[in-house]
C-alpha positions in Angstrom: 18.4 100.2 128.2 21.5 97.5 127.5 24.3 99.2 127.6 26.7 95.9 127.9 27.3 95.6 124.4 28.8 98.7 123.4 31.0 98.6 126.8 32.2 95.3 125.7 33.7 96.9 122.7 35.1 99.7 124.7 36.8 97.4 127.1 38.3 95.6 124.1 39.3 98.7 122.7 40.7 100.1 126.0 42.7 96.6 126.4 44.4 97.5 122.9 44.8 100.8 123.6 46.6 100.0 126.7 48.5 97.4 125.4 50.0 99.6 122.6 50.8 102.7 125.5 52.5 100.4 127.4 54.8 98.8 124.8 55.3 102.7 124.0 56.3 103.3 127.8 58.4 100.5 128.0 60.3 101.6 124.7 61.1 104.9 126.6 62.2 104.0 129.5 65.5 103.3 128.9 66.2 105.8 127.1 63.9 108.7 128.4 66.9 110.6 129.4 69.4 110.1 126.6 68.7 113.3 124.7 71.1 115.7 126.4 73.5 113.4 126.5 77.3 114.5 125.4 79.3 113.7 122.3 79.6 109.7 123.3 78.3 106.5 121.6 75.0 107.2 122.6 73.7 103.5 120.3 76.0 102.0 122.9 73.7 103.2 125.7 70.5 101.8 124.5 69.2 98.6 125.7 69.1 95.8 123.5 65.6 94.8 123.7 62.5 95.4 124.8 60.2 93.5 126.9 57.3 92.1 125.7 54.3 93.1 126.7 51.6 90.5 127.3 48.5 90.0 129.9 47.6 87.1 131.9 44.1 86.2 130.2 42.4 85.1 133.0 43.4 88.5 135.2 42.8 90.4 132.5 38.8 88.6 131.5 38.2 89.6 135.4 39.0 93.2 134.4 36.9 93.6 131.5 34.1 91.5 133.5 34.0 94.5 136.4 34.7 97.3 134.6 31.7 96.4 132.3 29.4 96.1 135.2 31.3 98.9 137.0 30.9 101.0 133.9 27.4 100.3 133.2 26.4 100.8 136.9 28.1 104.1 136.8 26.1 105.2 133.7 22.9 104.4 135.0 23.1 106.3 138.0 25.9 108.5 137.3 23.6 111.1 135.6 20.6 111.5 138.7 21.3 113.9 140.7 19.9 111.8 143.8 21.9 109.2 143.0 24.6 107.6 145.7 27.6 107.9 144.6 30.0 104.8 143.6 33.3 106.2 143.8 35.6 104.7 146.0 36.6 107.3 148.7 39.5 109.7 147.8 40.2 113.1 149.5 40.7 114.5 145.6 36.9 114.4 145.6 36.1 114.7 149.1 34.6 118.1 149.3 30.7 118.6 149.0 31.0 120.3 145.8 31.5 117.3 144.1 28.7 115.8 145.1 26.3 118.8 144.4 26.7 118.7 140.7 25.9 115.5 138.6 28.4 115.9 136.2 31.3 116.2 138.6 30.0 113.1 140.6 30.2 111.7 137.2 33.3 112.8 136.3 35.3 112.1 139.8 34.0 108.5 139.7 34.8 107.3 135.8 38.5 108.9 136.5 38.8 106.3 139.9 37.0 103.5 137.8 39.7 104.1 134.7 42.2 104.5 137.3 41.8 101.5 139.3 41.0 99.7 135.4 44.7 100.7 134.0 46.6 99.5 137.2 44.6 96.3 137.4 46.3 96.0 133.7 49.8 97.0 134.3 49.3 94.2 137.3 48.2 91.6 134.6 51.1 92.3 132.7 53.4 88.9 132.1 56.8 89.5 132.6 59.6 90.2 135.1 59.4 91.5 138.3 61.1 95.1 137.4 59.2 95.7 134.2 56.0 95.3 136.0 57.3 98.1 138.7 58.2 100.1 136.1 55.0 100.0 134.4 52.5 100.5 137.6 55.1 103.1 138.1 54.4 104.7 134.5 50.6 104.4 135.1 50.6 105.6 138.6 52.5 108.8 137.2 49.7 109.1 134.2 46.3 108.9 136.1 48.0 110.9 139.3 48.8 113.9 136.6 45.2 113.1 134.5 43.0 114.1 137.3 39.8 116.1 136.9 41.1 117.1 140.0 44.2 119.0 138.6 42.2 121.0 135.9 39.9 124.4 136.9 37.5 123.1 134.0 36.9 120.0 136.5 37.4 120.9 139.7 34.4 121.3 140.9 35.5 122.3 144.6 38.2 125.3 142.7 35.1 126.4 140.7 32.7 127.4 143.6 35.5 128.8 145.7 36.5 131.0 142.4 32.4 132.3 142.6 32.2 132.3 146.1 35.7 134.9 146.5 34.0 136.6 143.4 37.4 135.6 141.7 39.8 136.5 144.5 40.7 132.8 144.8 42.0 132.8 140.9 43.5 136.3 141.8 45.7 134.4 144.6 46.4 131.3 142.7 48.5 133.7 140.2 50.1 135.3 142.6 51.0 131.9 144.3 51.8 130.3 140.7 54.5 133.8 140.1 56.2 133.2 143.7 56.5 129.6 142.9 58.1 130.1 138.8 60.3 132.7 140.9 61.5 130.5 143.4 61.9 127.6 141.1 59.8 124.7 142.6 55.9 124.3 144.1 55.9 125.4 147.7 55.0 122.7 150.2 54.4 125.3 152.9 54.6 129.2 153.4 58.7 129.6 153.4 58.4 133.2 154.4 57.7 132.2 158.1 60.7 130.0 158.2 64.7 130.8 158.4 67.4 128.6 159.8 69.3 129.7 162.9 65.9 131.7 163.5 63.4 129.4 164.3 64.8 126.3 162.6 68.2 124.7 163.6 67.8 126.7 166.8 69.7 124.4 169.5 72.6 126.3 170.9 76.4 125.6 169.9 79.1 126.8 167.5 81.3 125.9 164.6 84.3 124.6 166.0 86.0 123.0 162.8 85.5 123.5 158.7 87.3 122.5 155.7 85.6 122.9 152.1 83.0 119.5 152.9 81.4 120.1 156.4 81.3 122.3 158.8 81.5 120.4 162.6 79.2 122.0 164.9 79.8 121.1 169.0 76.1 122.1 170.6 76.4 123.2 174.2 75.8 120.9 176.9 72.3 121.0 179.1 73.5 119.0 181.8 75.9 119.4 184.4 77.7 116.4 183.2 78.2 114.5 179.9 79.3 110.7 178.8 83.1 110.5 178.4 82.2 109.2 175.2 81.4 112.1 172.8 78.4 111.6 169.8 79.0 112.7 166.4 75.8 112.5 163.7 76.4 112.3 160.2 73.4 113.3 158.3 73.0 112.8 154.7 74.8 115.2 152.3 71.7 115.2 150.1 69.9 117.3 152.7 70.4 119.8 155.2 71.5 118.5 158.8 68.6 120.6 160.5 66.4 117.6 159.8 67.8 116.5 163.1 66.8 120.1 164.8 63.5 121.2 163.4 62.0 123.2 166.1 63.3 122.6 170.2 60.2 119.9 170.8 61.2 117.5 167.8 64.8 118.1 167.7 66.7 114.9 168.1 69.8 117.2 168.3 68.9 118.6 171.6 67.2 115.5 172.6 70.5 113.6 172.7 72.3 116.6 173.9 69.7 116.4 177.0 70.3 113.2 177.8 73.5 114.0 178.5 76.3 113.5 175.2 78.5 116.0 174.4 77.3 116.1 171.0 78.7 117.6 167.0 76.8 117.3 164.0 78.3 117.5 160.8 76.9 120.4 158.8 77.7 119.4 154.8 78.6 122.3 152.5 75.8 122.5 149.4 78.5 122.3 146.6 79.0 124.6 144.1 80.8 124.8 141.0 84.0 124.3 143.0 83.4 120.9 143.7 82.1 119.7 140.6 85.0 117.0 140.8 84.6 115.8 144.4 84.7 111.9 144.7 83.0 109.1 147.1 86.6 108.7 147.9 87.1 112.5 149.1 84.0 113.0 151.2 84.5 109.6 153.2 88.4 110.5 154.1 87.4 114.2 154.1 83.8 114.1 155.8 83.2 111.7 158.9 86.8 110.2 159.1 87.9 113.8 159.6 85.2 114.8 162.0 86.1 111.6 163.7 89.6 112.7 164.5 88.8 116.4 165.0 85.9 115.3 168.0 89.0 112.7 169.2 91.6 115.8 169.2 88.9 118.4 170.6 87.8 115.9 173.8 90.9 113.8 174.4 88.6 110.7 173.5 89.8 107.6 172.4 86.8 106.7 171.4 83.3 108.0 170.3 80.1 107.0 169.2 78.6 107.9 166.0 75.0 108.2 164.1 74.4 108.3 160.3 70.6 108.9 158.9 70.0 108.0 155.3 72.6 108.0 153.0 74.8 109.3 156.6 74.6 105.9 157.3 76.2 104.7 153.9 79.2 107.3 154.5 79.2 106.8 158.2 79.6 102.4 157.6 82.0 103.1 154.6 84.3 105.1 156.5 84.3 102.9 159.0 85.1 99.8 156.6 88.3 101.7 155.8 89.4 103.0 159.5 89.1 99.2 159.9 91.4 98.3 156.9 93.5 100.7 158.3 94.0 98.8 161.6 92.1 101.8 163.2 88.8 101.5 165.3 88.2 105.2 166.6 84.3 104.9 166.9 83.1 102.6 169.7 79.3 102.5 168.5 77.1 103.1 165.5 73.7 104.0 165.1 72.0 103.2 161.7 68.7 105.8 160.9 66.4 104.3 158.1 70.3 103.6 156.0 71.3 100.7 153.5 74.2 99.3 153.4 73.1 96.5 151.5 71.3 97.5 148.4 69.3 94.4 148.2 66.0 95.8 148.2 66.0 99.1 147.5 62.0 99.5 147.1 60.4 102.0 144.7 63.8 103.1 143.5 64.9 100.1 141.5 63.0 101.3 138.9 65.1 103.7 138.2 68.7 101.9 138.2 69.4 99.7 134.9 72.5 99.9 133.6 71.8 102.5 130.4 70.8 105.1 133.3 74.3 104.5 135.2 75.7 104.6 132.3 74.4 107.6 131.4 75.1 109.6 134.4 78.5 108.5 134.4 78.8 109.8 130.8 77.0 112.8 131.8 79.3 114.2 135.5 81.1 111.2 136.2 84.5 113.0 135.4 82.8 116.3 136.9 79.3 118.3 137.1 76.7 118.7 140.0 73.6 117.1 140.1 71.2 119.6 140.9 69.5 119.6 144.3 65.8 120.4 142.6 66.2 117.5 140.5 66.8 115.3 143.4 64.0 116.5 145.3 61.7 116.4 142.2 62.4 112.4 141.7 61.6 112.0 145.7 58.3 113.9 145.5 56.8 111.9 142.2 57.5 108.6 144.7 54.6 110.1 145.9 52.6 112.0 142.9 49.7 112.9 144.7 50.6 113.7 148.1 54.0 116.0 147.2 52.9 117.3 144.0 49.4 117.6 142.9 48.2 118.3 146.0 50.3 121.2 146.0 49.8 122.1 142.5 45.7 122.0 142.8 46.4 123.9 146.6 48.2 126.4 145.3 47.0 126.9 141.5 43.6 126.1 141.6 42.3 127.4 144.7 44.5 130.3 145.8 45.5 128.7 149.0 49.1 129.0 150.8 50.3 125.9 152.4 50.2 126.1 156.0 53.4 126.4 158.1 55.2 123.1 158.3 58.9 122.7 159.4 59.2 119.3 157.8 58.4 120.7 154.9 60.3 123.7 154.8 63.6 121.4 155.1 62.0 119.3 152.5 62.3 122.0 150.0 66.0 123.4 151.3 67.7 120.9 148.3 71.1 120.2 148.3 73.3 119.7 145.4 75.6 116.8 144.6 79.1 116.6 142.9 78.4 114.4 139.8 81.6 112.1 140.7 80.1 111.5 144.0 76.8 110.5 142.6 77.6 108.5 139.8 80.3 106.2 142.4 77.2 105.6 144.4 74.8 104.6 141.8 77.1 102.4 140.4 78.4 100.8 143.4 75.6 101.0 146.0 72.1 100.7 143.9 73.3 99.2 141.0 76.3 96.7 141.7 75.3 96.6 145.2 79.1 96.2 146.2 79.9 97.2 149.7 78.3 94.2 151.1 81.1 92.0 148.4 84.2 91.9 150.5 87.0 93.5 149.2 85.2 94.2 145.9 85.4 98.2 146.5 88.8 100.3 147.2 87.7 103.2 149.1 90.4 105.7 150.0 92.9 103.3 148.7 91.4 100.5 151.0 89.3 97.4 150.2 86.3 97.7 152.0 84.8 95.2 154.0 81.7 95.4 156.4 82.9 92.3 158.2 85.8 93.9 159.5 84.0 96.6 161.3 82.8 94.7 164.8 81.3 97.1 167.1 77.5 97.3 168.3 75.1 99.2 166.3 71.6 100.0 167.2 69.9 99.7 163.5 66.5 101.5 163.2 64.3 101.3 160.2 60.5 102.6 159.8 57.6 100.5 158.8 56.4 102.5 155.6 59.8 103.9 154.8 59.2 104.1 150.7 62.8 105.4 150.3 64.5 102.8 152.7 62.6 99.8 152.8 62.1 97.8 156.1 63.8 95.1 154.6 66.9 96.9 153.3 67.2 98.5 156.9 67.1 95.0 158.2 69.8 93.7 155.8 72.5 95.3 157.8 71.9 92.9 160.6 72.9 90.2 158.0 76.3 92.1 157.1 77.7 93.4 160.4 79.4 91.3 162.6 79.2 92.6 166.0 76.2 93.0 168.8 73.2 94.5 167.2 70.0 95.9 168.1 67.2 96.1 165.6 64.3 98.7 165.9 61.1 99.1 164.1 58.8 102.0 163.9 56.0 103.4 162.4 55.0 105.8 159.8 57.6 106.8 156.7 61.5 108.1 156.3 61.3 111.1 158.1 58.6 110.9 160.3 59.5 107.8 161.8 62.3 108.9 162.4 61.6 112.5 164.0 59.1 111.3 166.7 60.2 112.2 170.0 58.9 111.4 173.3 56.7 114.5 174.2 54.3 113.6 171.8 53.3 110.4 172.5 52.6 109.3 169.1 53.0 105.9 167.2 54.8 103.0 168.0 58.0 100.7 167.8 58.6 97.1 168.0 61.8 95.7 169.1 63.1 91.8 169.4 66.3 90.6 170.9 66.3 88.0 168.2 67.9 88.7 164.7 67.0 85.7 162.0 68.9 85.3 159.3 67.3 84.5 155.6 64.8 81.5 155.5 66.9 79.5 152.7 69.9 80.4 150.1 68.7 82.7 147.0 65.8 85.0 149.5 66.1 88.0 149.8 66.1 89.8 153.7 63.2 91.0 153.9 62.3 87.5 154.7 64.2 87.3 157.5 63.1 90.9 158.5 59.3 88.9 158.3 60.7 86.3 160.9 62.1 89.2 163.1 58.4 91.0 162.7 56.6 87.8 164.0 58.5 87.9 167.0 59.0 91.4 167.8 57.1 93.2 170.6 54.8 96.7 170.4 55.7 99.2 172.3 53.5 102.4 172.0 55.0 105.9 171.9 58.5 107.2 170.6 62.0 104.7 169.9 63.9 107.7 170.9 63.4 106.1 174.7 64.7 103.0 173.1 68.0 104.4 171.6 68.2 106.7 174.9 69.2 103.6 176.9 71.0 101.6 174.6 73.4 104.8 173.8 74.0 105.5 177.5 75.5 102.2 177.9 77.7 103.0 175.1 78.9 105.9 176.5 81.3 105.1 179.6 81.0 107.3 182.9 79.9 110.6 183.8 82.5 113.9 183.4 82.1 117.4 184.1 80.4 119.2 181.3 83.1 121.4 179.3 82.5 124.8 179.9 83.5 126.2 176.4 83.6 125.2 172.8 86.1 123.2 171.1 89.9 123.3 172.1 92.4 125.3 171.8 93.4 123.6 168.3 90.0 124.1 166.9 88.1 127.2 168.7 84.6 128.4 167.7 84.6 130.2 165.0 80.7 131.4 164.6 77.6 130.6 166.2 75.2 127.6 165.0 73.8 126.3 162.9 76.9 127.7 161.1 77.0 129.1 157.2 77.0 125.8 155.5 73.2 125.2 156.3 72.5 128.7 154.6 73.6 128.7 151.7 70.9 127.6 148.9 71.1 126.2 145.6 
């Protein structure tokens, strides 16, 4: 039998189809969230126009060309129960039972065909290089959420564990899906065997300073003597600090406090309604310039070295812009985790910054609100649809399974809130407007800040497949800070890149002395980040080693390791990891 001829039309059809769903997509994109909007001009916050939507002919006659013979191969064979099947590989579909029954094998394989049909489309799109983002983004989103995978009527792996439990495995998946409405997001792992201070954020120390933004923890020294420099980290405020002090064997805490640094960690409070006003302006003077001068006064320092992870890093090289404007230079090395400071490429996430959704959030809590923590973690899980959500939602839901114990995890579901005048600076002046890297273009705590003032050496590390921070955009702060740098590559993603310590002998980082700058005016850095790759060296195993060395020569001689907390200006007040880190949104 010829089947060609009727697939022809359905490719033709599906082409229109498509071409209609993504006009519709691209019509809502701008304005997906104006709906709870307040009492404003909302007209004024719609975009102007629309981009057209039209396909490169030649991409898009190779699509119809393979998924006709794609399609017809599929139909053919689909059907036999003997018959191999021509799915690509995908985990989704990985377990036996799809294979056993002929219409699942079926099913599984036209959902990857269709899938792999629609993004080829959204690639054959004509027009700029954001729209096209947005739309593989939009697609992406649909076919993750449209899997036969995600449904119990499909599933053919949910449906034999259901009969072979004799229903104890749908019995469980309402119990899971009750816990999870209750605690108001999908479990990534079983929470009930984690609590912080318990056996998270266990590394000993003590809260020697709070005000209503952080609470400073000192951590008590391991070795009989420390650097005369102390270390203060600065995590991001949009998570908990205990990243940094999972469990003792992956705790870069108590890694650095081995090596020797007397080391405090800021602790950020999860604000509540009290700090629905709270500015950029207040946590930079209020956050890490404050624990700067508190570690000075509790030491007798004159200077310290500093860390900042993430959006840390943003704070951390902010404040330090305006300590500089201030003639001050308290902090005598930086170290940059996966950070931007130049906004440049900011991957995945440019998709979501235009400016009707700046707009809109400044409408919405720029003069006060909180951005809600689940939210947050929401938009970073859908970066990764099938990995952070469905899996989770097909784990839990379909087949009555609880998530097995992960730490990572566990802190990846402790969300933060944010004040809404906080966030809506930073969208607007970071992602959007990209102004710190503009000297003098931001006032910050009533100083003009300027990158190029702050000359002191910073080891910069950034991970290969870092979907939130780029590679490139951790590069780019080679290009905007003036003094001695070190650049360091490693593998694997945003947080497991970055929490790979030693013991574990796992992955690898490149380094290279040499720092190139972009190839010609107008390109962006991740050029120059591809020069620095072609001449970096592999190293195997953990960058902590890396970092080890270049902080100790940042940190000055050997002292005797305090024998209490604090000082007698700012004595411990409770043990760590502190109250701040407990308290949930």
């Amino acid at each position: 039998m010829n089947f060609e001829p009727n697939l022809a039309q359905a490719a033709q059809h599906m082409q229109e189809t498509l071409s209609a769903g993504l006009q519709q997509i691209m019509g809502s994109l701008g304005t997906a969230q104006i709906g709870g909007l307040p009492k404003m001009d909302i007209a004024a916050l719609k975009p102007q126009t629309q981009p057209s939507i039209r396909f490169d002919q030649a991409k898009l006659q190779e699509l119809q060309k393979s998924y006709i013979s794609e399609a017809a191969a599929l139909w053919n064979q689909g059907l036999q129960a003997s018959a191999a099947s021509s799915a690509a590989p995908d985990r989704r579909f990985s377990d036996p039972a799809w294979q056993a029954s002929p219409v699942s094998k079926f099913t599984s394989a036209a959902y990857l065909l269709n899938a792999r049909t629609l993004m080829g489309m959204a690639e054959a799109v004509e027009s700029d290089a954001k729209t096209k983002a947005r739309l593989s983004f939009a697609v992406e989103q649909w076919m993750a959420a449209s899997a036969p995978s995600n449904f119990l009527a499909f599933n053919a792996e949910a449906q034999k564990k259901a009969i072979d439990s004799k229903g104890e495995s749908i019995a469980k998946s309402l119990k899971n899906l009750m816990n999870d409405m209750k605690q108001g997001h999908v479990s990534m792992t079983d929470e009930s065997l984690f609590e912080v201070g318990k056996n998270v954020a266990t590394t000993e120390g003590a809260v020697v300073f709070e005000n209503e933004f952080f609470q400073l923890l000192e951590y008590k020294p391991l070795t009989d003597k420390v650097y005369e420099k102390p270390f203060l980290m600065v995590p991001p405020c949009i998570n908990k600090f205990y990243i940094l002090d999972l469990q003792p064997e992956n705790s870069m805490i108590r890694y650095a406090v081995a090596q020797g640094h007397r080391t405090f960690v800021v602790s950020w409070r999860n604000p509540d309604q009290s700090m629905t006003g709270k500015t950029w302006d207040d946590y930079i003077e209020h956050g890490p310039i404050k624990a700067i001068e508190v570690v000075k006064d509790i030491t007798g320092a004159d200077t310290i070295n500093s860390l900042g992870f993430c959006v840390g890093g943003t704070i951390l090289g902010t404040a330090l812009a305006v300590l500089a404007a201030r003639g001050e230079k308290p902090v005598a090395s930086a170290t940059l985790l996966t950070s931007l400071l130049d906004f440049t490429d900011t991957g995945i996430l440019d998709i979501f910054i235009d400016e009707t959704s700046v707009k809109y959030r400044e409408a919405e809590m720029g003069k006060g609100g909180l951005l809600k923590g689940k939210d947050l973690a929401s938009t970073f899980s859908f970066l990764r649809p099938n990995d952070l959500v469905w899996n989770y939602v097909v784990g839990n839901y379909l087949k009555g399974e609880t998530p097995p114990p992960f730490d990572l995890l566990y802190w990846n579901s402790d969300s933060t809130n944010l004040p809404g005048p906080f966030y809506a600076w930073y969208l607007r002046n970071t992602y959007f407007e990209n102004n710190l890297i503009k000297p003098g273009k931001t006032v910050v705590c009533g100083e003009k800040v300027d990158l190029g003032k702050v000359n002191i050496p910073f080891y910069i590390y950034g991970s290969r497949e870092d979907h939130i921070v780029p590679i490139g955009g951790a590069y780019a702060s080679t290009q905007v800070l003036p003094g001695k740098k070190r650049f360091v590559m490693g593998a694997s993603g945003h947080i497991a890149g970055v929490i790979n310590p030693p013991a574990k002998k796992k992955r690898s980082y490149w380094v290279n002395d040499s720092l190139p700058t972009t190839k010609a005016a107008g390109s962006k850095y991740p050029a120059a980040q591809t020069d620095w790759l072609e001449g970096a060296i592999e190293h195997p195993g953990s960058w902590w080693t890396d970092w080890s060395d270049w902080l100790k020569s940042q940190a000055g001689k050997e002292i005797a390791a305090p024998q209490a907390y604090g000082s007698p200006e700012h004595k411990a007040t409770q043990p760590a990891p502190g109250s701040y880190v407990k308290v949930k949104v």
